[in-house]
PyMOL commands that place a pseudoatom at each C-alpha (Angstrom):
pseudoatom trace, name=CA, resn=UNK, resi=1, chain=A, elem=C, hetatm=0, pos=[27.124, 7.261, 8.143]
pseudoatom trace, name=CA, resn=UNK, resi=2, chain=A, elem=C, hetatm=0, pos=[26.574, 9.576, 5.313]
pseudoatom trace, name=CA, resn=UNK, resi=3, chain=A, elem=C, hetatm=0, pos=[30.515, 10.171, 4.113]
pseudoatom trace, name=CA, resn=UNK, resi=4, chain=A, elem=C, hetatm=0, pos=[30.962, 5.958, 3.546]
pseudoatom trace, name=CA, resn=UNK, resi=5, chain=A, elem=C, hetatm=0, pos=[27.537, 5.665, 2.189]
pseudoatom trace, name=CA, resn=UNK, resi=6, chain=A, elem=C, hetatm=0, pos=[28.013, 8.263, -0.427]
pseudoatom trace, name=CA, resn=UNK, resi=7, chain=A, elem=C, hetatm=0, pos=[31.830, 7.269, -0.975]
pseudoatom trace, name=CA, resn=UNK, resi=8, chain=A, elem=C, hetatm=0, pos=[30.333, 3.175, -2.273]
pseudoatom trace, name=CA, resn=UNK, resi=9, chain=A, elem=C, hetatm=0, pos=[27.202, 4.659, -4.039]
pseudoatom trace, name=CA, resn=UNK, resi=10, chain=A, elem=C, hetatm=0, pos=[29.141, 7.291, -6.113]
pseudoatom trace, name=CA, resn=UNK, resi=11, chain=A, elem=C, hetatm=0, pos=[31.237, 3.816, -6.721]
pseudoatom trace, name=CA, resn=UNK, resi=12, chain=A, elem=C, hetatm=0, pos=[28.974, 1.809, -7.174]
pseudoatom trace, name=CA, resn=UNK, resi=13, chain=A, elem=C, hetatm=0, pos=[25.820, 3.538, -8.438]
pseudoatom trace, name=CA, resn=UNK, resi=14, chain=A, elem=C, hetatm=0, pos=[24.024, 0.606, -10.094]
pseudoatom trace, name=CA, resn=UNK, resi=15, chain=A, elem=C, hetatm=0, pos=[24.550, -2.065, -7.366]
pseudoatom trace, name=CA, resn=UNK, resi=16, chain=A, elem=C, hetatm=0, pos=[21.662, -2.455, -5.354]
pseudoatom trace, name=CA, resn=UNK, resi=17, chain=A, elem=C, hetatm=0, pos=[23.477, -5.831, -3.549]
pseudoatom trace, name=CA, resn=UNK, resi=18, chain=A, elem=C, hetatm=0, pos=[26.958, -5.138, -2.330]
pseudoatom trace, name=CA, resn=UNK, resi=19, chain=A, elem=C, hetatm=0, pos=[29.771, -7.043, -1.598]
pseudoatom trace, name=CA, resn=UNK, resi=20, chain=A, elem=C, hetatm=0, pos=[30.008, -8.412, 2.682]
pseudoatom trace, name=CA, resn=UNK, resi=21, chain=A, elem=C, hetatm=0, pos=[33.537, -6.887, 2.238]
pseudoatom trace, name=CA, resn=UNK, resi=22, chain=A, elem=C, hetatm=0, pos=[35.661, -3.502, 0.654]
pseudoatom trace, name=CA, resn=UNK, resi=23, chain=A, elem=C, hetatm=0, pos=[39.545, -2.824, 0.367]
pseudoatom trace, name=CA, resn=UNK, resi=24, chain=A, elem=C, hetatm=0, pos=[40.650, 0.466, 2.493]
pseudoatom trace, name=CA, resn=UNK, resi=25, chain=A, elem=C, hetatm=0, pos=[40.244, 2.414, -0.736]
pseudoatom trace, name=CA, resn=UNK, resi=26, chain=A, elem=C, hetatm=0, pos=[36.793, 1.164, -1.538]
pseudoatom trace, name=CA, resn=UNK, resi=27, chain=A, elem=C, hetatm=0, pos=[37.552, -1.353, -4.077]
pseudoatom trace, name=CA, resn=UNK, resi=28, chain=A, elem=C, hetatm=0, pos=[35.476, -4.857, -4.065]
pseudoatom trace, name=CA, resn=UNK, resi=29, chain=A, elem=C, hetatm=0, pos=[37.524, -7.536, -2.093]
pseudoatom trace, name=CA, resn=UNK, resi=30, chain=A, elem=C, hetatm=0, pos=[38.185, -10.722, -3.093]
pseudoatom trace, name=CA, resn=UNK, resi=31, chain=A, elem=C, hetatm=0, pos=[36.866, -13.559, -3.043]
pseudoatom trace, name=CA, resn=UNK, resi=32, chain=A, elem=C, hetatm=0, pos=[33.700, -11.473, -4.286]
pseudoatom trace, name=CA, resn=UNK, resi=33, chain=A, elem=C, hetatm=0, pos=[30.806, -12.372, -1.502]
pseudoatom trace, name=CA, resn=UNK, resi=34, chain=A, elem=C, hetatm=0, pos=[27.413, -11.281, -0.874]
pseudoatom trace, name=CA, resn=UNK, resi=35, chain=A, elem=C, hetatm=0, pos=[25.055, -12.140, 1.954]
pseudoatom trace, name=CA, resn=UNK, resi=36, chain=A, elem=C, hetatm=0, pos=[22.027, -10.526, 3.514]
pseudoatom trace, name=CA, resn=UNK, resi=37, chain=A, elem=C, hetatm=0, pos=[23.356, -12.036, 6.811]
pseudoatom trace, name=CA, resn=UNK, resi=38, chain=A, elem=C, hetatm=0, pos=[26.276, -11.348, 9.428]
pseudoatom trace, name=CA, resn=UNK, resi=39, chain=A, elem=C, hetatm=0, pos=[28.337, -8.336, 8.219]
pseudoatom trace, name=CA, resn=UNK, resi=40, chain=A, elem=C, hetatm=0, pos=[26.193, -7.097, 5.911]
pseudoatom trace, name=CA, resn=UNK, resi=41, chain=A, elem=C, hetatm=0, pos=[22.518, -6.698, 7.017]
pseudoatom trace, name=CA, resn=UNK, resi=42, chain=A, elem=C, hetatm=0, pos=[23.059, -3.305, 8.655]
pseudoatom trace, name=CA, resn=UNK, resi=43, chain=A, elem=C, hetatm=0, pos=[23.549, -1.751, 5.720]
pseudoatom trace, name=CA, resn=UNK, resi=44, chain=A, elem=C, hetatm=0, pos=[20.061, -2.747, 4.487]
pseudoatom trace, name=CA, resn=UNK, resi=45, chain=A, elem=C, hetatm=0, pos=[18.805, -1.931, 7.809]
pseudoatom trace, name=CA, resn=UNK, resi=46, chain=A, elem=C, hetatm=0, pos=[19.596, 1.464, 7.303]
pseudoatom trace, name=CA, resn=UNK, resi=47, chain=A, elem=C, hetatm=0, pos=[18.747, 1.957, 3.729]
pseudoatom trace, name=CA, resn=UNK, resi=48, chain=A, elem=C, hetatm=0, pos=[15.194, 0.970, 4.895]
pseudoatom trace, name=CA, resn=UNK, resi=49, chain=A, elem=C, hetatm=0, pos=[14.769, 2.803, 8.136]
pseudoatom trace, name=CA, resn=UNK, resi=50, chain=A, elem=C, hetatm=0, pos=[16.033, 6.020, 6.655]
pseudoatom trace, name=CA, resn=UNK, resi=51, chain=A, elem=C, hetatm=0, pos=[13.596, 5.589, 3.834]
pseudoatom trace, name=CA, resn=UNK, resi=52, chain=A, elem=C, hetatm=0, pos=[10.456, 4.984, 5.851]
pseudoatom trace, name=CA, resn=UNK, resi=53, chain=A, elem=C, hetatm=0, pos=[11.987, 7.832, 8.731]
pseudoatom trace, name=CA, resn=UNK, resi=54, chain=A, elem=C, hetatm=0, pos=[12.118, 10.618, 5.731]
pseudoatom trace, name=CA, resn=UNK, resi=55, chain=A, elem=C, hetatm=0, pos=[8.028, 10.729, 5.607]
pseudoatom trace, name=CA, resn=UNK, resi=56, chain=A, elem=C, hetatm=0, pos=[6.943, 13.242, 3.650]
pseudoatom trace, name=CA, resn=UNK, resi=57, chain=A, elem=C, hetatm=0, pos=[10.791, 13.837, 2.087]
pseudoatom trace, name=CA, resn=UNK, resi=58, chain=A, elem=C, hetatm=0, pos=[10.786, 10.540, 0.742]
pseudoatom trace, name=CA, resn=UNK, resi=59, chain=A, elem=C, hetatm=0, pos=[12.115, 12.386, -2.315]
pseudoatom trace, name=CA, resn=UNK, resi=60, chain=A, elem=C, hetatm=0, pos=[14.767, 14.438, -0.515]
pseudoatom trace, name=CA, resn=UNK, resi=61, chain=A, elem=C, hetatm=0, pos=[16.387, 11.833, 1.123]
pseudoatom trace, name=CA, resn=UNK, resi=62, chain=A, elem=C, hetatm=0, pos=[20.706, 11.918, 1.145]
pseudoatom trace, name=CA, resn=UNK, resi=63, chain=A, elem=C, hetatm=0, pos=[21.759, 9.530, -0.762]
pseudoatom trace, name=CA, resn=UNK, resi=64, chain=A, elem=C, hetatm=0, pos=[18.420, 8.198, -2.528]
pseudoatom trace, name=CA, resn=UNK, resi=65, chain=A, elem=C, hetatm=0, pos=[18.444, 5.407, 0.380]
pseudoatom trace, name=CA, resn=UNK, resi=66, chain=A, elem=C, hetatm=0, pos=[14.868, 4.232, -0.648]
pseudoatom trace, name=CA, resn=UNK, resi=67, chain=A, elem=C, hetatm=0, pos=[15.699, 3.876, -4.526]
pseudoatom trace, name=CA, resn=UNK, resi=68, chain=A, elem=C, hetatm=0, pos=[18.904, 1.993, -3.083]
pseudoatom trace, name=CA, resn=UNK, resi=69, chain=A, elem=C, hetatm=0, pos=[16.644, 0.116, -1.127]
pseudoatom trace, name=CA, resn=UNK, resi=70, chain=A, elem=C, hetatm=0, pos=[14.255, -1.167, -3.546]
pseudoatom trace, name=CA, resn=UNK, resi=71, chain=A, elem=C, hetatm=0, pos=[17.372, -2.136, -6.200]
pseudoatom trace, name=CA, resn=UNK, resi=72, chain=A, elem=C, hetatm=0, pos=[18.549, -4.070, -3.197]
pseudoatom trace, name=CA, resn=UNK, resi=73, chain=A, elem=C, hetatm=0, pos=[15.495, -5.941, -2.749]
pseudoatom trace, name=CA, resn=UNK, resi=74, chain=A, elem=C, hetatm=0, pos=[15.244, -6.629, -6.635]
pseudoatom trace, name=CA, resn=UNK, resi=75, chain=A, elem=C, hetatm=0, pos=[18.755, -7.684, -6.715]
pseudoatom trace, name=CA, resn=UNK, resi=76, chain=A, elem=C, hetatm=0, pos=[18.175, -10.178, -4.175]
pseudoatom trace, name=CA, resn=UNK, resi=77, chain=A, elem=C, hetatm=0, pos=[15.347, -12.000, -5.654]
pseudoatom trace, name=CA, resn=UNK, resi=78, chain=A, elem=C, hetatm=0, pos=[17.257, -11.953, -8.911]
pseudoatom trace, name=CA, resn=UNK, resi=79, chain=A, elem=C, hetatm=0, pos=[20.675, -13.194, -7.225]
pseudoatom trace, name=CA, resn=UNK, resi=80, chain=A, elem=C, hetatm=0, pos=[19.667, -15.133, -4.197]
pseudoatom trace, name=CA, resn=UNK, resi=81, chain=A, elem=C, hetatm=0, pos=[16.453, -16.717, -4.227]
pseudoatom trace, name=CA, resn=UNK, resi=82, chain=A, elem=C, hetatm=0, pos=[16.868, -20.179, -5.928]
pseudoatom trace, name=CA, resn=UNK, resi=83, chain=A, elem=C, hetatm=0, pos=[14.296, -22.315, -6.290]
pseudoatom trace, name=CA, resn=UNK, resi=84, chain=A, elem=C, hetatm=0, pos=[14.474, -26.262, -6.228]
pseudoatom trace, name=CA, resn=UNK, resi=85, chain=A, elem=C, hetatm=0, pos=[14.036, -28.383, -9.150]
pseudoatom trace, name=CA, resn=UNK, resi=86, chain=A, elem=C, hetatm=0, pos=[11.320, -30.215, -7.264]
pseudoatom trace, name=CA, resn=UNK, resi=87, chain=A, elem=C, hetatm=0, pos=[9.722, -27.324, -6.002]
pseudoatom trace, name=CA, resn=UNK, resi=88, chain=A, elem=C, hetatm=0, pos=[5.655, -27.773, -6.453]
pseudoatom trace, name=CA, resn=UNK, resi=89, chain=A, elem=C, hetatm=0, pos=[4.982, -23.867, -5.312]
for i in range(1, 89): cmd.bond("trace and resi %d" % i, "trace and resi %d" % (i + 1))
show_as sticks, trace
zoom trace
């Protein structure tokens, strides 16, 4: 898992959400979709669960999954949580 993950965060390296869908060669396909759903919630999965596995090498961690994780959180408050007009809460 390491070789793709570091391939679309060298890419990518301020995108805490990413796209449900790449190109062979890494490149964003389009139409341009994001979900936290089918096809893409593994990837979130992992971020987290190698975060919380590293312990005490929270800091060492390939690929910086916990900072990843935490943009990816922030990015989907930002992008996906909508709030109704007649929301009272």
């Amino acid at each position: 898992a390491a070789k793709p993950l570091r391939a679309i965060h060298e890419k990518y390296p301020k995108k805490g959400l990413l796209p449900s869908y790449f190109l062979p060669n890494g490149v964003i396909a389009l139409p341009e979709e994001y979900t936290t759903g089918a096809m893409a919630d593994s990837y979130y999965e992992y971020l987290l669960k190698a975060w919380v596995q590293g312990g005490q090498h929270k800091g060492e961690l390939l690929l910086d999954t916990g900072k990843r994780w935490e943009m990816a959180m922030d990015d989907m408050i930002t992008y996906l949580v909508r709030r109704s007009k007649n929301s009272t809460s």
